[in-house]
N, C-alpha and C positions, 0 to 999 in steps of 0.2 A: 209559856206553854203549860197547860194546865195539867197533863196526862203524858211523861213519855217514858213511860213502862212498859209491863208487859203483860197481859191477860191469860192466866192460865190456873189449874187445875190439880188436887190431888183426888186419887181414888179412894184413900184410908177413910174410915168412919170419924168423923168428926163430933164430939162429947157436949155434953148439955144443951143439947138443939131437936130437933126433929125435922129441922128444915136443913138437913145433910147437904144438898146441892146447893144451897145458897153457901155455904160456909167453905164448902171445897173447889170453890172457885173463886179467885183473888185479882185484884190491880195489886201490883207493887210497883210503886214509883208517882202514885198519886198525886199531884198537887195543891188541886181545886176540885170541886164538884157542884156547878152552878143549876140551882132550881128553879124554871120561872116555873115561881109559883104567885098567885094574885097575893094580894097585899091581904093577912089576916094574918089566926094563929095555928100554928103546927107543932105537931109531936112529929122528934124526928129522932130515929134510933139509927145508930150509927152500929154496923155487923163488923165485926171483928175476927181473928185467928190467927194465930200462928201455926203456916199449914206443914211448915220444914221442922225438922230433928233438928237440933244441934250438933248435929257433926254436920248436916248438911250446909246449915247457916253458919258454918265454919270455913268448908271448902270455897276459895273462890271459882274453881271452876262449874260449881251447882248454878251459880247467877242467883241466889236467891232476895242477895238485896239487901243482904243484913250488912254489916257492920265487919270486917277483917276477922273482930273478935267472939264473930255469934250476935251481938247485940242487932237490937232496930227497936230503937224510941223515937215514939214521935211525940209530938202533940198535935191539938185538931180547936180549929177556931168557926165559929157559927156568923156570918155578917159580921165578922171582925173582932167577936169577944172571946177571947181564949177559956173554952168551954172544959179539954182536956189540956192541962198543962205538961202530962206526963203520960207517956201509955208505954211498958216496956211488956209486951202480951204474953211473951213466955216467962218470962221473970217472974212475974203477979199471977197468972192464970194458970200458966203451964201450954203447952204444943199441945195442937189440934184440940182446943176446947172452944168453942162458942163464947163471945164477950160480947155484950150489946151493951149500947150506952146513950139512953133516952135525953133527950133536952127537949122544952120549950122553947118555941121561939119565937118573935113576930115578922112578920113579911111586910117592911113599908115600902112607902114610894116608889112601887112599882119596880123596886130593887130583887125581888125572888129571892131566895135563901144562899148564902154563895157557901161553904161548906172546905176549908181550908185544911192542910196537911202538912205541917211543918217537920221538916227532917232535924232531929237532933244525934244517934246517931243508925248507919242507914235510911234504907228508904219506907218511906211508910209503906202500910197493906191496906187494901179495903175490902172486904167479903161483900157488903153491901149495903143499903139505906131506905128507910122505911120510913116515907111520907106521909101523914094522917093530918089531913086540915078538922079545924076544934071548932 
């Protein structure tokens, strides 16, 4: 199952973006995110946030997804090459800041882009993913 999270929202302003609504609205629990896209090259930026406080992503009754301990790292793989081998968002960036993370990639064999989210610990976030055929 690719997807069995949850899709939801915070209303706080969200830091180094301009595109506010994209960032304050998250998957958590992602798995896969498969693109048919035709077989060439793409720039594909991967949206990021950490949209909970830490006290939030502490409590287990918030549901946020994180980790017993606050944590949620993941990593993220492109058609199978492990692209981020680390992403811990509040640790390295800090809560509610904007992280994008551009890759190259190519589209063969009519394969499309499959776009992976491996839990190490909690569940991974998505803000969202930005497509550009080259």
């Amino acid at each position: 199952k690719a997807w069995d999270g949850i899709r939801e929202g915070v209303d706080c302003p969200i830091l180094n973006t301009s595109m506010d609504p994209v960032f304050q609205t998250f998957l958590v629990g992602i798995g896969e995110y498969k693109i048919d896209a035709p077989d060439g090259s793409y720039r594909v930026v991967l949206c990021f946030a950490e949209p909970f406080s830490e006290k939030r992503r502490c409590s287990p009754a918030e549901k946020t997804g994180a980790d017993s301990d606050g944590k949620r790292i993941f990593r993220a793989a492109v058609n199978g090459a492990m692209l981020i081998p680390s992403l811990d968002i509040a640790s390295t960036y800090g809560e509610r800041k904007a992280v994008e993370k551009m890759f190259l990639v190519e589209a063969k064999g009519g394969a499309g882009i499959s776009i992976q989210f491996i839990p190490v610990k909690g569940r991974p976030v998505l803000n969202g993913i930005i497509v550009e055929k080259l």
